[in-house]
C-alpha positions in Angstrom: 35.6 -8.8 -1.0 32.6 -8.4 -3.4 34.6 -7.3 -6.1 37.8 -9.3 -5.7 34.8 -12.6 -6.0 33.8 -10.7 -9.3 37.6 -9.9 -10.9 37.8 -13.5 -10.1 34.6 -14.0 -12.2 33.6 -15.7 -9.5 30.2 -14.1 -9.5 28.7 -12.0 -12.0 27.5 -8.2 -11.8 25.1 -6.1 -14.2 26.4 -3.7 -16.6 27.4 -1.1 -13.7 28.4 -3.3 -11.0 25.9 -2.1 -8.7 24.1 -5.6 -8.4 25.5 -8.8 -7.9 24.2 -12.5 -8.6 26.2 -16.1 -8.5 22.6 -17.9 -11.0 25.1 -18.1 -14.4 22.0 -18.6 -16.4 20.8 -14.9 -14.9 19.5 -12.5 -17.6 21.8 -8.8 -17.8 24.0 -10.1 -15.9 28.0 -11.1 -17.0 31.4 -12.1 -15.3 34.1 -9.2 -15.0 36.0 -10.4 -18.0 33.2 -9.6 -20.5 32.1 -6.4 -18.9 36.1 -5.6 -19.6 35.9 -6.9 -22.8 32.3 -5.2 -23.8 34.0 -1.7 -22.4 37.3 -1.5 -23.6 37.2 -3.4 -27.5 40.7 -4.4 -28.3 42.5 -4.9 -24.9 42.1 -8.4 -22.7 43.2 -8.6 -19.1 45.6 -11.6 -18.3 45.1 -14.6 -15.8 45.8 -12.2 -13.0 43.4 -9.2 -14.1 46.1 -7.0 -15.7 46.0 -5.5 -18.6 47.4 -7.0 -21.9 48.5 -4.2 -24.5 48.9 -4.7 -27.9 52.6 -2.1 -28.3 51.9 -2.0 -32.1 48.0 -0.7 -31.2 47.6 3.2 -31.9 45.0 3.5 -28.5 47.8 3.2 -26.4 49.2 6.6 -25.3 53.0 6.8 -24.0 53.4 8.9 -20.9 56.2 10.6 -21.8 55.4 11.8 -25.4 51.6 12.2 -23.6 53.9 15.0 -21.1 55.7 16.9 -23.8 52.4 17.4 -25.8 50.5 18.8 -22.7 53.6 21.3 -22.1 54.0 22.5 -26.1 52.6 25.5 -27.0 52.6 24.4 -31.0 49.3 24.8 -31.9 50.0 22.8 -35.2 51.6 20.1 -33.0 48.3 19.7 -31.0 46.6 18.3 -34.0 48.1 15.5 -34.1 47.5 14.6 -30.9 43.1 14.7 -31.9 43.1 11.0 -32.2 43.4 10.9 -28.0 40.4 12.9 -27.5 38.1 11.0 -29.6 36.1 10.2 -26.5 37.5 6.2 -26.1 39.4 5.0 -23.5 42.7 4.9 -23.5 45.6 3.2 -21.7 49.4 3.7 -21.2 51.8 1.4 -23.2 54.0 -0.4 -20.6 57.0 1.5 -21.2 58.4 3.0 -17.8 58.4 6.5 -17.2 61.5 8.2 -16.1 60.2 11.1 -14.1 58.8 10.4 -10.6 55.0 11.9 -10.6 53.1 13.0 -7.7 49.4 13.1 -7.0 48.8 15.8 -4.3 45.5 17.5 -2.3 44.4 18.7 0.8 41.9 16.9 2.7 37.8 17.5 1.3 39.3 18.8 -1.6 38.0 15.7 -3.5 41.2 13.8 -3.5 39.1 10.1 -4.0 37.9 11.4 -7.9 41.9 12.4 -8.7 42.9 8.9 -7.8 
């Protein structure tokens, strides 16, 4: 419920969201939208927390195009692809995907960190 107050920026959380205070004037301490906004320059969430992408903006990487680079074996292909590993976030434009993709483990095999 803590963190549904907070998307809300209902109350506001330090830099890791491990502390929590509802005093606005509180120092180190911001809503949800401008810990976003401080984390990820260039994207904005919308009124209902989702995430507004810009489809001209090169940071956003389509899944599909994303899948056939991760199965090529062109080595001279690969370099193109640098600009995703340049240790910034990135996001999926909102094109859909057409293949159906599964996320599969066996229990204790640390399922929770590949979600």
């Amino acid at each position: 419920m803590l963190f549904s107050l907070l998307r809300e920026d209902k109350v506001l959380a330090n830099a890791d969201c491990t502390q929590f205070t509802i005093k606005a004037a509180e120092e180190g301490y911001s809503t949800y939208t401008d810990i976003f906004k401080a984390k990820f320059p260039g994207y904005k969430l919308d009124s209902r927390q989702s995430l507004v992408t810009d489809p001209d903006q090169e940071k956003n990487i389509n899944l599909e195009k994303h899948l056939t680079f991760l199965k090529s074996k062109d080595t001279e292909d690969q370099q193109s692809y640098d600009w995703m590993f340049d240790d910034k976030y990135r996001f999926l434009d909102n094109e859909a995907c057409l293949e159906k993709i599964a996320l599969t483990s066996m229990p204790g095999a640390g399922n929770a960190q590949l979600r």
